[in-house]
C-alpha positions as CSV (number, residue, x, y, z in Angstrom):
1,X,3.0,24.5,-1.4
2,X,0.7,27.0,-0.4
3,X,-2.6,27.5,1.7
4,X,-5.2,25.0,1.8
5,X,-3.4,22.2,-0.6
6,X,-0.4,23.1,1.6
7,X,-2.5,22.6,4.9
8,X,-3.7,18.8,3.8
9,X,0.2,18.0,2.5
10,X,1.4,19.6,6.3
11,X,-1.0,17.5,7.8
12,X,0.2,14.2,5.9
13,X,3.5,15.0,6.2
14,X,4.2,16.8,9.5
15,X,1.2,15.9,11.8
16,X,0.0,12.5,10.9
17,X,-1.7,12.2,14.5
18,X,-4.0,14.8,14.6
19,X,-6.9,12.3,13.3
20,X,-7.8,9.1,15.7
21,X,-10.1,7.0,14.7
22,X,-12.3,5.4,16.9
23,X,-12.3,1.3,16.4
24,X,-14.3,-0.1,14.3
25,X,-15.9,3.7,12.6
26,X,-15.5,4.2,8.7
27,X,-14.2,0.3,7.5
28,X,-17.0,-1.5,6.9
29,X,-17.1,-5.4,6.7
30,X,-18.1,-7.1,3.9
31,X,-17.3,-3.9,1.6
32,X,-16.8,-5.2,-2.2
33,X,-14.0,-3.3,-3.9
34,X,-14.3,-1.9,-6.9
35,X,-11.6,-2.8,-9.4
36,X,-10.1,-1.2,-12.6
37,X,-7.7,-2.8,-15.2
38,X,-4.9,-2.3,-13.0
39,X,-4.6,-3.5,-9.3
40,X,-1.2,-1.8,-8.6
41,X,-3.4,1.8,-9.2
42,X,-6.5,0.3,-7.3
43,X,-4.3,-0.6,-4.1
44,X,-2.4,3.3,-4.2
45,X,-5.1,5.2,-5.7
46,X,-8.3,3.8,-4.4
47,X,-10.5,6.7,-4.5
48,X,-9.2,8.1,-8.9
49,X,-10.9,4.3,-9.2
50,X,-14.1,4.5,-7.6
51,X,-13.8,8.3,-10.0
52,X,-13.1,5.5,-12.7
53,X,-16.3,3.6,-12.2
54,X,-18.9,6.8,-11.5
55,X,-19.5,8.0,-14.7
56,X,-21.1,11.1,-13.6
57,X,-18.0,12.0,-11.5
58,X,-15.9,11.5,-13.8
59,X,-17.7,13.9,-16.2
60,X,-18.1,16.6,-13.5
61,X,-14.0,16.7,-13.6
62,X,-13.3,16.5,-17.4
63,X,-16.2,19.2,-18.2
64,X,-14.8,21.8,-15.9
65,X,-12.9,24.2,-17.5
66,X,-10.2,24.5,-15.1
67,X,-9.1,21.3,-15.0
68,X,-9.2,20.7,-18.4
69,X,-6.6,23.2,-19.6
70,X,-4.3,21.0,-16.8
71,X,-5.8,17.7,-18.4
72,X,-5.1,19.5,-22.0
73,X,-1.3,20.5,-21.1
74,X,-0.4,17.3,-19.1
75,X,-1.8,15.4,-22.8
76,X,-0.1,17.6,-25.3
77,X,3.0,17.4,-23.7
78,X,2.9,13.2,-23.8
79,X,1.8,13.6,-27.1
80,X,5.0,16.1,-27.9
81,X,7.1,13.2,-26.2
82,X,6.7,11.1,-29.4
83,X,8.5,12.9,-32.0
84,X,10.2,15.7,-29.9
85,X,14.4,15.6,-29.1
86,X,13.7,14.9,-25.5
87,X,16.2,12.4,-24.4
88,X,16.4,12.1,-20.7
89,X,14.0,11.4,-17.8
90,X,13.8,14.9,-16.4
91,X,13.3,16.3,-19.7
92,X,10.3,13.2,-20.3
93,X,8.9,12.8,-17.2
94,X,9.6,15.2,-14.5
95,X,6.3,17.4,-16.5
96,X,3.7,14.7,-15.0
97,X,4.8,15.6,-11.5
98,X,1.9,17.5,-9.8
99,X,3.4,20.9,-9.3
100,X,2.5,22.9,-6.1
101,X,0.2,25.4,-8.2
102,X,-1.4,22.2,-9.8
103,X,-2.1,20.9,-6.6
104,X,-3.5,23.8,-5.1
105,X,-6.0,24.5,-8.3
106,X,-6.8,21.0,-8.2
107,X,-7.5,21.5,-4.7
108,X,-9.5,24.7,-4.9
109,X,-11.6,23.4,-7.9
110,X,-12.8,19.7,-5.9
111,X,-13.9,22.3,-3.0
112,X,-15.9,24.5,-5.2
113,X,-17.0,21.2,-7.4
114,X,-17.8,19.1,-4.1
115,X,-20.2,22.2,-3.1
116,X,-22.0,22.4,-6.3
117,X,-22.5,18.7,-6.5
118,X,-22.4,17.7,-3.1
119,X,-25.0,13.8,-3.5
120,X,-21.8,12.2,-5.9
121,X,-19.3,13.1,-4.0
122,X,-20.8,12.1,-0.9
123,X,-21.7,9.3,-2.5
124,X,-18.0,8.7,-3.6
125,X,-17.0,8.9,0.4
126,X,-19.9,7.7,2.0
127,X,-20.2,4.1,0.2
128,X,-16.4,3.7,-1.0
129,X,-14.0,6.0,0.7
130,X,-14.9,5.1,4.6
131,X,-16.4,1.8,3.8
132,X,-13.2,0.7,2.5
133,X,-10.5,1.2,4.9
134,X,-7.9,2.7,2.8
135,X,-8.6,6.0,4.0
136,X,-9.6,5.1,7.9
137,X,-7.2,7.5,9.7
138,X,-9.5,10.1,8.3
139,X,-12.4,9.0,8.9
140,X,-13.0,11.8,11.5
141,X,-13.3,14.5,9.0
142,X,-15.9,16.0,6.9
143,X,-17.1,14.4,3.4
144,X,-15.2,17.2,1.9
145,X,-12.6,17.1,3.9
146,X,-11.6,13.5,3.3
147,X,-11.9,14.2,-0.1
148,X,-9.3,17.0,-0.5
149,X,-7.3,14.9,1.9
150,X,-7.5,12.0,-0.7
151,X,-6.3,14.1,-3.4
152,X,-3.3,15.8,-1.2
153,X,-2.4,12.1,-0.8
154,X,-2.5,11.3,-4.2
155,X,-0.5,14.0,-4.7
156,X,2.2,12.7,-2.7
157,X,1.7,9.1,-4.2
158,X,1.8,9.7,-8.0
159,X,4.9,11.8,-7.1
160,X,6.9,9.7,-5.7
161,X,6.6,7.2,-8.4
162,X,7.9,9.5,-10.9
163,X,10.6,10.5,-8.4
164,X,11.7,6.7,-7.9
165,X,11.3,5.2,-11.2
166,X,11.2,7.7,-13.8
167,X,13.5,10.2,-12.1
168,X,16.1,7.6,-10.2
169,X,15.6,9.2,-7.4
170,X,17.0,7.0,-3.8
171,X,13.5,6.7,-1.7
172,X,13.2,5.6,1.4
173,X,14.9,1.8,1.0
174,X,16.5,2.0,-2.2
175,X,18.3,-1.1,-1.0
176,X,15.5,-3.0,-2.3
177,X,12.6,-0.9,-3.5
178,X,15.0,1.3,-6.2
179,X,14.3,1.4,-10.2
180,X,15.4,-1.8,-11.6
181,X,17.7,0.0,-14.1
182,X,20.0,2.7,-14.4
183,X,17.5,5.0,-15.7
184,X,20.1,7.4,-17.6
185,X,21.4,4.8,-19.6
186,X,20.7,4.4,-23.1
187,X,18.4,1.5,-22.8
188,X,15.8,2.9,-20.3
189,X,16.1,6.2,-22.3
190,X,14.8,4.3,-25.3
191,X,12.1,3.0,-23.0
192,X,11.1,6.0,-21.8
193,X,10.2,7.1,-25.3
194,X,8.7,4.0,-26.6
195,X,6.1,4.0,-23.3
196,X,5.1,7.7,-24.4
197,X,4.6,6.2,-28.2
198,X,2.8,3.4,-26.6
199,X,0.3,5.6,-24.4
200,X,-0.1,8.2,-27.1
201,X,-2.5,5.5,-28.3
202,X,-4.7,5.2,-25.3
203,X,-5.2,8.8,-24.3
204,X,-9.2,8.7,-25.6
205,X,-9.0,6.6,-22.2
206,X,-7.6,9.2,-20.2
207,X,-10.8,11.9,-19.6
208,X,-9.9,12.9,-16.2
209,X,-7.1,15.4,-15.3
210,X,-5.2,12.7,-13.1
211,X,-5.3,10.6,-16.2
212,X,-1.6,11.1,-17.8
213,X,-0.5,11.3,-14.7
214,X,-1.7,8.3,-13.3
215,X,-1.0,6.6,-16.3
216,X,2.4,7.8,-16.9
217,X,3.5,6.6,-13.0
218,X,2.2,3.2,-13.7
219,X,3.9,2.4,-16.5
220,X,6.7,3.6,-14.6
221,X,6.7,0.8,-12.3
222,X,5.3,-1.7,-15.2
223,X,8.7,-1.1,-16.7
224,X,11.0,-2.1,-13.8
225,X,8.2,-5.0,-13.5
226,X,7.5,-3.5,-9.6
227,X,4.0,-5.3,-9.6
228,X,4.3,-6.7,-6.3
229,X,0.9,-5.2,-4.8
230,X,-0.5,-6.9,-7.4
231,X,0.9,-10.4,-6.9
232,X,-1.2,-13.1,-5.3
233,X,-4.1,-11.6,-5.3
234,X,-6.9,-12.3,-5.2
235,X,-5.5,-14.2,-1.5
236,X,-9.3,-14.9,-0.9
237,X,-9.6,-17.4,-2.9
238,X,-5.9,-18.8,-3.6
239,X,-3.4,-18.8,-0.9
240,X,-5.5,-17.9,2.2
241,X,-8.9,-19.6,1.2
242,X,-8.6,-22.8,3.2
243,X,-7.6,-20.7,6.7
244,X,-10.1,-18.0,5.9
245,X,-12.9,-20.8,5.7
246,X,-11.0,-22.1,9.2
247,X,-11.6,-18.8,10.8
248,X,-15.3,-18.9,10.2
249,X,-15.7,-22.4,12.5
250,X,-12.8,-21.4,14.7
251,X,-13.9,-21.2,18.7
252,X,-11.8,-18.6,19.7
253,X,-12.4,-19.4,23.7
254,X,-10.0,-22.5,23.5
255,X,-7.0,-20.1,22.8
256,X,-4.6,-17.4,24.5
257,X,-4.0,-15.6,21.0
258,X,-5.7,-14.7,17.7
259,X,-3.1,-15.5,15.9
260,X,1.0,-16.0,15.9
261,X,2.6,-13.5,13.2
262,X,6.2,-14.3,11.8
263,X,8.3,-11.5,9.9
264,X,10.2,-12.4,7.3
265,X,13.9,-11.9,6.8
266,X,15.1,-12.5,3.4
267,X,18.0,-14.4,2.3
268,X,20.9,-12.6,0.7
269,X,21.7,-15.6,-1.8
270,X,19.9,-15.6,-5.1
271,X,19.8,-19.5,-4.8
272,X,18.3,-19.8,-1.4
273,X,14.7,-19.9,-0.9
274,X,14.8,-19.0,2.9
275,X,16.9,-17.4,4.8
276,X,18.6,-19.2,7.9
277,X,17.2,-16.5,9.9
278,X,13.7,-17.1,8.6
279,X,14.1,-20.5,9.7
280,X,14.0,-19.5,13.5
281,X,11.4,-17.5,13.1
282,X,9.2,-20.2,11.5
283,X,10.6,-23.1,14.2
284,X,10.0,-20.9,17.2
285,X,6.3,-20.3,15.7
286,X,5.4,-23.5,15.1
287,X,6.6,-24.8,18.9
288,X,4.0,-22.1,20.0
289,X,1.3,-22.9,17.6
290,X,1.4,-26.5,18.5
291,X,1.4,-25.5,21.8
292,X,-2.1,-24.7,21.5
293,X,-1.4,-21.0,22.2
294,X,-3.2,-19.5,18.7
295,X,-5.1,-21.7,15.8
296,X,-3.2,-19.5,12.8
297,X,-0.4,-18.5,11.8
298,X,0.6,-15.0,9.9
299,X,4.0,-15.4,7.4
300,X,4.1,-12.2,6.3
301,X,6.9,-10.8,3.7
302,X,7.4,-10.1,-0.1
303,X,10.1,-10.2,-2.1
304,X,12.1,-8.2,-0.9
305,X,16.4,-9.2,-0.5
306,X,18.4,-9.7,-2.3
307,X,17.6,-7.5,-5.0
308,X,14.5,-8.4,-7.3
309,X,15.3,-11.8,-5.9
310,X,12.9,-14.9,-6.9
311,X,11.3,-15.4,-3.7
312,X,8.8,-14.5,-1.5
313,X,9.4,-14.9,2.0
314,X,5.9,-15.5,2.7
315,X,5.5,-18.1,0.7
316,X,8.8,-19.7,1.4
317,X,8.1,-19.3,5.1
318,X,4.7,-21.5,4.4
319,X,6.0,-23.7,2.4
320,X,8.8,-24.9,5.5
321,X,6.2,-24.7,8.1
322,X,4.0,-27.1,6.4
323,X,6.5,-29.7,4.9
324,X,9.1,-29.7,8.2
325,X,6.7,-29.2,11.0
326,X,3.4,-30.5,9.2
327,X,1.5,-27.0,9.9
328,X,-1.9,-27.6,7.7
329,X,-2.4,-25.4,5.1
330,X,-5.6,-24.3,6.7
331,X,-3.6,-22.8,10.0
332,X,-1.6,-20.4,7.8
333,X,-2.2,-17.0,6.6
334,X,-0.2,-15.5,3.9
335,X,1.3,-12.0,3.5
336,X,3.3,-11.6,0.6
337,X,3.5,-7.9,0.0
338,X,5.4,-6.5,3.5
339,X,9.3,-5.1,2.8
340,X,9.6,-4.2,6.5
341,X,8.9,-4.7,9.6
342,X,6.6,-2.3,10.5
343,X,4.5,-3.0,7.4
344,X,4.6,-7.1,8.7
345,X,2.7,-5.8,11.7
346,X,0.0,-3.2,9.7
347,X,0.0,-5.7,6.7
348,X,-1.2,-8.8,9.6
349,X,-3.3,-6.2,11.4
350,X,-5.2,-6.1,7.9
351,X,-5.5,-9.9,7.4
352,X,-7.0,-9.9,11.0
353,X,-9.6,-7.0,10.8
354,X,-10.8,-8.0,6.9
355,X,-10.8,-12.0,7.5
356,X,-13.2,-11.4,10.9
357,X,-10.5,-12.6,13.4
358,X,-11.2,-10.9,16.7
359,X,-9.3,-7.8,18.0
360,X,-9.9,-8.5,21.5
361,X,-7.7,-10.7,21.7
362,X,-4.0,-10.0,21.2
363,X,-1.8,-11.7,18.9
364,X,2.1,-12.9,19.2
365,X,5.1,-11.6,17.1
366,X,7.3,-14.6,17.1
367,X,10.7,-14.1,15.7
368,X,14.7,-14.2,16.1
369,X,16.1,-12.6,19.1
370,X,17.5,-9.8,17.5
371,X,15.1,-9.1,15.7
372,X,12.6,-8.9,18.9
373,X,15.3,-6.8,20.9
374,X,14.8,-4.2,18.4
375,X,11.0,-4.5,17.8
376,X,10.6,-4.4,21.4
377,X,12.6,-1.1,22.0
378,X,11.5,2.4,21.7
379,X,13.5,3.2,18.7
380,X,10.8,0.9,16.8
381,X,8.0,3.0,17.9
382,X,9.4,5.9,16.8
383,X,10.2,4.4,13.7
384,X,6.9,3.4,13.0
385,X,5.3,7.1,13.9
386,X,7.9,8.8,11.6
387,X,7.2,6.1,8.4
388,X,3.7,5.1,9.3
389,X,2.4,8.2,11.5
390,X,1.2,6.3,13.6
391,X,1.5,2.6,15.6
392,X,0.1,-0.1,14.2
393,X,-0.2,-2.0,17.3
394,X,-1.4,-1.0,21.0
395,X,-0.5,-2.5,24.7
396,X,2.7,-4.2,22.9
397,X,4.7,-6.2,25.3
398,X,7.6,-8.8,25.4
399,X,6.9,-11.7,26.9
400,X,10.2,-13.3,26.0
401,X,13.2,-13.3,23.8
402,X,11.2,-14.7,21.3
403,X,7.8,-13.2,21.9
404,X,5.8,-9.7,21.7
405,X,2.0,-9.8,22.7
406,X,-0.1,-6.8,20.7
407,X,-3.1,-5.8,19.8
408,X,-4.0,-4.8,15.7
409,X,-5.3,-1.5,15.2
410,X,-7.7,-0.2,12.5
411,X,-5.6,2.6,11.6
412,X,-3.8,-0.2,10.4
413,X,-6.2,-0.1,7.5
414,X,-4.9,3.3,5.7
415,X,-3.2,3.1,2.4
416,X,0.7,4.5,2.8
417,X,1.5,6.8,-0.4
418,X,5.1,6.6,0.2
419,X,5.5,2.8,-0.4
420,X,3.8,2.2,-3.6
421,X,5.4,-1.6,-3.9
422,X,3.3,-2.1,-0.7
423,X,0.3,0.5,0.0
């Protein structure tokens, strides 16, 4: 990719530190999402939503002429996909890949759209985009900046779901985040052309250019049933309401910590609910949460081993903190949707900054000692910078085999477009 569409992938991809946010600029508490007919494409593509819901944006991009000849071309070929003798995923899906040159005219078009129509747009990023916390870490740039910076990461996002599940392609942990089927064998081939039948329907509701696209990766991950951003929600008012009420009445003088976070570890049996590592994690958590040392609790994990396995490890992890060490319901805070754990830490940092628990005070990583040997050492940072770009945690320190103190960052906020089960 080339010049300026190049410049916002290089910065994404090579220099993911050359934006700091200052704490507490862009999110804004109390922001109300706005929310399509599909949460998995809310939660990776926040800002083609808030598009979605601005009528008048979303007829600025479907009346200009450049981007409707790539509209036109991306719908005539899902269209062709119904009766044509394409067979095989490159041949069905590999088209609805963004190229480089459709990036950059994408790219060149929002800059000369954004300074034609500058009050929408600024609009779109000034009462959405920075309010929300999805795109904190660039919070330091220009309206129009953040807004080509949105699409180079949409880019990136929509991508890599037609890479992993349309294409096969091994991600980053195709361990556990891979296609759920072979996706050259005969069966997904056939699905492949029944979803292009199927959304041949529905393209009057596709007026944008990122349309087929969009629509296209997410029935990508609705075939190999990869909903998990979607699961659980809304936490507000299921599985976290009775601590997020807690937290409003909670006098945090009386205690060391904000809160004690556990990371799951998933079982490797099918038939086993929580792993016996788990089980340390959640006993050495509850000794120092009825130690007085922190009035919550943080499970955080999804489902994540063995395989499209049956259980969620935050869930599981709550459920044996409240029946075998009596932990109310109202001390624990799930996370559902982390596969790793540097997304345990940015996924807790999260729960902290949007429920209003304070980041003054640090917070505990309690888990096995293996596990805390290896999240104490540098090799951990450096993982996080290279997956994340940056850390989601400041002043981290061991305080024993067991324990790490830190402090949640909001950088922690920023939607990740290379991990579309958890963004």
């Amino acid at each position: 990719m080339t010049r300026r569409c190049g410049k916002y992938l290089l910065f994404l991809l090579v220099f993911p530190l050359l934006v700091h946010a200052q704490p507490g600029a862009g999110y804004q508490a109390g922001y109300r999402f706005l929310h399509s007919d599909n949460l998995v494409a809310d939660k990776n593509f926040y800002w083609l939503t808030v598009i979605g819901k601005t009528p008048a944006l979303q007829q600025l991009l479907a009346a200009d002429p450049e981007l409707k000849q790539l509209h036109d071309r991306l719908l005539t070929t899902l269209k062709s996909h119904v009766e044509d003798s394409c067979q095989w995923p490159l041949s069905l899906v590999a088209d609805f890949r963004f190229t480089s040159a459709d990036s950059l005219a994408v790219d060149q078009r929002l800059k000369f759209l954004y300074e034609g129509n500058r009050p929408p747009f600024d609009a779109l990023v000034d009462k959405h985009l920075r309010p929300s916390g999805y795109y904190q870490r660039f919070i330091a740039m220009t309206n129009e900046d953040l807004l080509l910076h949105a699409w180079a990461q949409t880019v990136v996002g929509i991508n890599y779901i037609i890479d992993q599940f349309g294409l096969g392609k091994k991600m980053r942990y195709p361990r556990i985040d891979s296609a759920s089927y072979v996706v050259t064998s005969t069966y997904y081939r056939g699905a492949l052309k029944d979803m292009f039948a199927y959304l041949s329907e529905k393209t009057d509701s596709m007026p944008a250019f990122f349309h087929p696209s969009l629509s296209i990766a997410m029935e990508l991950m609705d075939l190999n049933d990869r909903d998990e951003p979607a699961r659980f929600e809304p936490m507000e008012s299921g599985q976290n309401k009775a601590a997020i009420k807690a937290i409003a009445h909670t006098d945090w003088t009386k205690y060391r910590y904000a809160t004690i976070l556990i990371p799951g570890q998933g079982p490797e049996l099918f038939t086993t609910p929580i792993s016996p590592v788990n089980k340390i994690h959640c006993s050495v958590a509850a000794d120092r949460y009825k130690k007085g040392l922190a009035p919550f609790i943080i499970v955080s994990g999804g489902y994540c081993y063995p395989f499209r396995g049956p259980y969620c490890e935050a869930i599981e992890m709550r459920k044996y903190l409240m029946e075998k060490f009596n932990i109310p319901a109202e001390a624990i805070l799930i996370d559902p949707h982390a596969r790793h754990t540097t997304t345990n830490i940015r996924n807790a940092d999260r729960l902290m900054i949007r429920y209003g628990i304070p980041l003054t005070k640090p917070s505990l990583f309690v888990t096995s000692r293996s596990q805390l040997l290896y999240s104490a050492a540098p090799a951990f940072d450096k993982r996080n910078l290279n997956e994340l770009g940056y850390l989601p945690y400041k002043e981290k320190t061991q305080l024993s085999i067991h324990e790490i103190s830190f402090y949640p960052v909001m950088e922690s906020l920023h939607m990740d477009p290379f991990d579309p089960l958890d963004p």
